[in-house]
Each structure stands twice: as C-alpha cells, then as structure tokens.
Backbone as a ProteinNet text record, in pm:
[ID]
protein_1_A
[PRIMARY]
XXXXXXXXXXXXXXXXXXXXXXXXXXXXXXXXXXXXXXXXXXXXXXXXXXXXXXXXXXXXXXXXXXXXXXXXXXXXXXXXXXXXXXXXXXXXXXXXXXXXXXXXXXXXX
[TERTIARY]
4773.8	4668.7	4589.8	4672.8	4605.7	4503.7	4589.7	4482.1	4319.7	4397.1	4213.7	4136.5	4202	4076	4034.1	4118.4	4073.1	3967.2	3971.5	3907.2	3797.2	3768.9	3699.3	3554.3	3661.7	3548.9	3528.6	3564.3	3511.5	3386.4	3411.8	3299.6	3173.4	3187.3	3095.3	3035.8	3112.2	3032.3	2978.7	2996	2950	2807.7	2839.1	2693.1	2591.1	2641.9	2518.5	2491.7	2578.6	2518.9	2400.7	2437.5	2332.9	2225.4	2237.5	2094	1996	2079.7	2011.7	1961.7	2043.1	1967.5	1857.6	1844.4	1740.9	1642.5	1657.7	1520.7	1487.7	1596.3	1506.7	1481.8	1504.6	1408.5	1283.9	1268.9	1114.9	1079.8	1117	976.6	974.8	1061.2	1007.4	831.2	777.3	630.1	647.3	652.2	618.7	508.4	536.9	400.4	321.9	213.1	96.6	43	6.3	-50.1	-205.2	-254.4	-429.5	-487.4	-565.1	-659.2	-766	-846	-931.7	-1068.4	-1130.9	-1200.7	-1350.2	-1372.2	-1471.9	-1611.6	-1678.1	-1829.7	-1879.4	-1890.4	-1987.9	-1945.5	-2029.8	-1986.3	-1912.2	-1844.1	-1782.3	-1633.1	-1562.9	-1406.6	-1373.8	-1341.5	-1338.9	-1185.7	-1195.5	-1034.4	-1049.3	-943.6	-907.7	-811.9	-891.2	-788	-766.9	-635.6	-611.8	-556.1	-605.1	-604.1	-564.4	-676.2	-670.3	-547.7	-488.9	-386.6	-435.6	-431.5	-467.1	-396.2	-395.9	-328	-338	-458.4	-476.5	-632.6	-651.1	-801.9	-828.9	-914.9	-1013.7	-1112.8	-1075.3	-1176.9	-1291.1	-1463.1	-1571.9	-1553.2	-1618.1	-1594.7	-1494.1	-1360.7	-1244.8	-1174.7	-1060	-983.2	-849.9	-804.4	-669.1	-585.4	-468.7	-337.8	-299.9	-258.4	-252.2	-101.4	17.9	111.8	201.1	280.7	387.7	295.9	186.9	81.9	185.9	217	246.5	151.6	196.7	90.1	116.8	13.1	50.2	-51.1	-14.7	-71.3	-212.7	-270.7	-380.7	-473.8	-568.8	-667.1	-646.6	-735.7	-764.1	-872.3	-826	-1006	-930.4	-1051.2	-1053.1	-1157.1	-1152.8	-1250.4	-1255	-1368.7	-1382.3	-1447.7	-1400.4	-1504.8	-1506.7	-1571.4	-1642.6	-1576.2	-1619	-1523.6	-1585.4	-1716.1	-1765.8	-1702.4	-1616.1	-1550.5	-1624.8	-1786.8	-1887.5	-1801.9	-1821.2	-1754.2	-1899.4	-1846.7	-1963.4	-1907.8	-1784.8	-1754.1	-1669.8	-1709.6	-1592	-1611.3	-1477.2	-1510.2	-1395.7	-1384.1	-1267.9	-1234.9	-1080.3	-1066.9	-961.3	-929	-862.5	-743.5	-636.3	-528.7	-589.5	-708.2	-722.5	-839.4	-928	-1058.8	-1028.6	-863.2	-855.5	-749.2	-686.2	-620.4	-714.6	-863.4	-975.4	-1024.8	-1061.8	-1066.6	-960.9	-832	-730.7	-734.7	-654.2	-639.4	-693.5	-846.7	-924	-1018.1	-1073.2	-1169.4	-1230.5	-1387.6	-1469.2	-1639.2	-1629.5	-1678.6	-1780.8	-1941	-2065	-2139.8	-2138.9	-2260.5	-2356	-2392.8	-2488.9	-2629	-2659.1	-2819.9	-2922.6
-2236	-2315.6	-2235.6	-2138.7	-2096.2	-1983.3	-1884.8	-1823.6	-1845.2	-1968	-2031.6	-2080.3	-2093.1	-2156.7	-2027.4	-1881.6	-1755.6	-1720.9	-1751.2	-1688.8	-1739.4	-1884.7	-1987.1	-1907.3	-1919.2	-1882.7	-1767.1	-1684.7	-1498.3	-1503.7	-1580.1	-1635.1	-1721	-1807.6	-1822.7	-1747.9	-1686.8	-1590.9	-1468	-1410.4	-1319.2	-1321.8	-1484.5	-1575.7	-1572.2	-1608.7	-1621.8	-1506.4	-1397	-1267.3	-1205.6	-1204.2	-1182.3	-1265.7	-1355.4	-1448	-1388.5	-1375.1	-1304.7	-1196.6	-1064.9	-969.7	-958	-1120.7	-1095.6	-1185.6	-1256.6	-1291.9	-1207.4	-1124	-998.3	-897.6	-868.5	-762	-817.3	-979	-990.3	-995	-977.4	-1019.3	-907.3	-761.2	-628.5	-598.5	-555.8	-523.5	-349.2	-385.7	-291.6	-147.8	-61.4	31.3	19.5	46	50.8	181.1	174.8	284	269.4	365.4	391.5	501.7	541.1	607.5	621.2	714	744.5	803.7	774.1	876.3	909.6	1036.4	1063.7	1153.8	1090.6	1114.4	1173.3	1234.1	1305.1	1472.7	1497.9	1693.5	1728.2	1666	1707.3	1663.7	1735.6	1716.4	1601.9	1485.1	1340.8	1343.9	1325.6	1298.2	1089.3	1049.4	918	894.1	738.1	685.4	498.2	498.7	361.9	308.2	203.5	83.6	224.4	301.4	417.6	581.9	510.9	618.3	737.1	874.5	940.2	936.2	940.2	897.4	1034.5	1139.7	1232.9	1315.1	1360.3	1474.6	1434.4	1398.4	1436.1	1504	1602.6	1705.1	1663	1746.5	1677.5	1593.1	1553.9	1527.4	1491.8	1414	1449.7	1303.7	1297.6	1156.7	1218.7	1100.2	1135.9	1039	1015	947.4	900.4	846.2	807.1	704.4	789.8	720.4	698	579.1	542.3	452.3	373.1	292.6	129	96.3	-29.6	-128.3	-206.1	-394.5	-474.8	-536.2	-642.1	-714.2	-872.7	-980.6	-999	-866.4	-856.9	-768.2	-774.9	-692.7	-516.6	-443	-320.7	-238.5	-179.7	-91	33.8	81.1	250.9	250.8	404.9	507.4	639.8	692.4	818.6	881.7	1021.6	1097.7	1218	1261.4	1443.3	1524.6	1639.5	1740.9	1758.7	1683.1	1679.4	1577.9	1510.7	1376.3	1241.5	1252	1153.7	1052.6	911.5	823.9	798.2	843.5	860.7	693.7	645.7	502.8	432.5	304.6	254.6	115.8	33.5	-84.3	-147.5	-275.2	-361.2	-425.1	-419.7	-486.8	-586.1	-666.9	-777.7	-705.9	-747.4	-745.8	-750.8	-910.8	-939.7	-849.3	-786.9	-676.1	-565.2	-509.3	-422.6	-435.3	-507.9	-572	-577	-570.8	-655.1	-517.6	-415.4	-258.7	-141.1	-248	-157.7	-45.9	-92.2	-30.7	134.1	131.8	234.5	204.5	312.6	261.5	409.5	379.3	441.6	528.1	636.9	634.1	728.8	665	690.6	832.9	875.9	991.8	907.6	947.8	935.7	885.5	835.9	797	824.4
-537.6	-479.6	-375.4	-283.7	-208	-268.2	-383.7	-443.7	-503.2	-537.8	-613	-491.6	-366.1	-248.4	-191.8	-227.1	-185.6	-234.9	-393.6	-440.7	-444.6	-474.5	-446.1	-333.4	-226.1	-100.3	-141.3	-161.6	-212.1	-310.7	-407.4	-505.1	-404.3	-368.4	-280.8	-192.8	-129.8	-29.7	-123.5	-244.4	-308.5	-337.5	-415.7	-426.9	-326.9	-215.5	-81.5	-68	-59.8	-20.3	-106	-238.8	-341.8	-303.1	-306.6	-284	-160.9	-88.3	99.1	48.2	-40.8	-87.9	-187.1	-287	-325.9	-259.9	-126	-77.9	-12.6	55.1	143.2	58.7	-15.5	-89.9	-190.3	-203.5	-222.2	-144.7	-42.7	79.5	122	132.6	152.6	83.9	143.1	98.1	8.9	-103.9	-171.5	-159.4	-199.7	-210.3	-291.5	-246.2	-324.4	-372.7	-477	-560.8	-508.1	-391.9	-378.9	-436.2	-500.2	-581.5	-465.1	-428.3	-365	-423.2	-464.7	-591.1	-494.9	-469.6	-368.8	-461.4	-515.9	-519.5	-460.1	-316.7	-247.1	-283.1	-181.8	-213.3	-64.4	7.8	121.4	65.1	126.3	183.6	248.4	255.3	274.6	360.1	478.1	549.3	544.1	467.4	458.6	557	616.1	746.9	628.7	688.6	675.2	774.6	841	948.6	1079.1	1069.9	1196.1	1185.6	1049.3	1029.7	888.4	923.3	859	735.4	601.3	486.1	451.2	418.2	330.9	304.8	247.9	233	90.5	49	-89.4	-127.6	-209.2	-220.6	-284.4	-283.5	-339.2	-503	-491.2	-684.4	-763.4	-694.9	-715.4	-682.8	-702.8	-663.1	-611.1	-548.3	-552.6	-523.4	-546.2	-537	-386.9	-324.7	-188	-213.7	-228.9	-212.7	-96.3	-90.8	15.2	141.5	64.5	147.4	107.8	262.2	188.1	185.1	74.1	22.6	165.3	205.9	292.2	231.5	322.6	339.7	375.8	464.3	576.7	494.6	566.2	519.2	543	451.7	525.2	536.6	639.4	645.5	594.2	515.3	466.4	518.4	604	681	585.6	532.2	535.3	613.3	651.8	732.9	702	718	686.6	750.7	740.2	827.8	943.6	998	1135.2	1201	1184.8	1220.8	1146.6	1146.5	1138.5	983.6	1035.1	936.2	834.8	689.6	547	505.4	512.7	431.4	513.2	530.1	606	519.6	504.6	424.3	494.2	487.6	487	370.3	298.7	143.1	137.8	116.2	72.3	4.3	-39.5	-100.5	-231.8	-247.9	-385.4	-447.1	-333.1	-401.2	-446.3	-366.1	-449.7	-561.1	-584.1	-738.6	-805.8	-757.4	-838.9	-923.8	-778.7	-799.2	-909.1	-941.1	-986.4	-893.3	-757.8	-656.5	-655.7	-678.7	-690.9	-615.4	-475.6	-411.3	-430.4	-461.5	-553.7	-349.7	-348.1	-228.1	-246.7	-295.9	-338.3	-226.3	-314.3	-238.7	-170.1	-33.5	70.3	19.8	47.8	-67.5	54.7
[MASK]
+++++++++++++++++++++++++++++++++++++++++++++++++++++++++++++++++++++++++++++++++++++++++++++++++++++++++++++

C-alpha cells in the first residue's frame, strides 16, 4: 500500500514538473531569423532597439541571427560609415511575419 501511494505521488509530481517545463519553454521567446537585404552602395552598420546586431555590405543581404521574437515593437536603424542614420523604421511582430522576416533597405532617392 505504501508503495503505490509512493509511487502514486512520484507520478504526480513527474506530471506537474513536465507541465511547468512545457509552459516555460512556450513562453521562452524564440529567435528570430532577420534577413537584412541592403540596396544602397554603402556598408550599412544595423542597430536593433539601439543594439548593434551586424554590417551589410552594398548590394547584398544578410542573416542576422540570435535576435529574439518579442511581443513589442522594433526599430531597425541603419547607418553609414559616417554614423549618419540612411533607414530607420519601427516594425510590428506582425509586418515583419508579413515581410518574411526580410527588411528590404532602398537606395537614397
């Protein structure tokens, strides 16, 4: 008798624990896959929400991994190699799902 109320509770608590590990790991915020794809003819230093992510060369794209997904918005900054900001946008979670997390950054007109 006492075995089966051992085990009993061991089974239960196995249960809850799993469960705790899979609500906290959906609610961990995943990475996001960003694509940067830069159109102009300069060297592009990319900031996200003020933090430097990476460089894109003219004409060129690139990969921007270990960005995590949140809830909030974000700003992407590009700037030149004079500091001067060429793109700055703010995007939604859902504009760039919309983008296939590709943000596309037009030569100077």
């Amino acid at each position: 008798m006492k075995n089966r109320l051992y085990i009993f509770i061991l089974l239960l608590t196995l249960v809850f624990l799993i469960g705790v590990l899979l609500v906290v790991g959906g609610a961990c915020e995943p990475d996001l896959p960003l694509e940067i794809e830069n159109q102009t003819d300069m060297v592009l230093t990319i900031y996200l929400k003020d933090n430097k992510v990476g460089n894109v060369e003219p004409n060129s794209s690139a990969k921007i991994k270990g960005i995590p997904g949140t809830l909030g918005e974000w700003q992407i900054v590009a700037k030149n190699s004079q500091g001067e900001v060429v793109f700055s946008k703010i995007f939604t979670p859902a504009e760039l799902y919309e983008l296939d997390n590709k943000v596309v950054i037009p030569p100077p007109s």
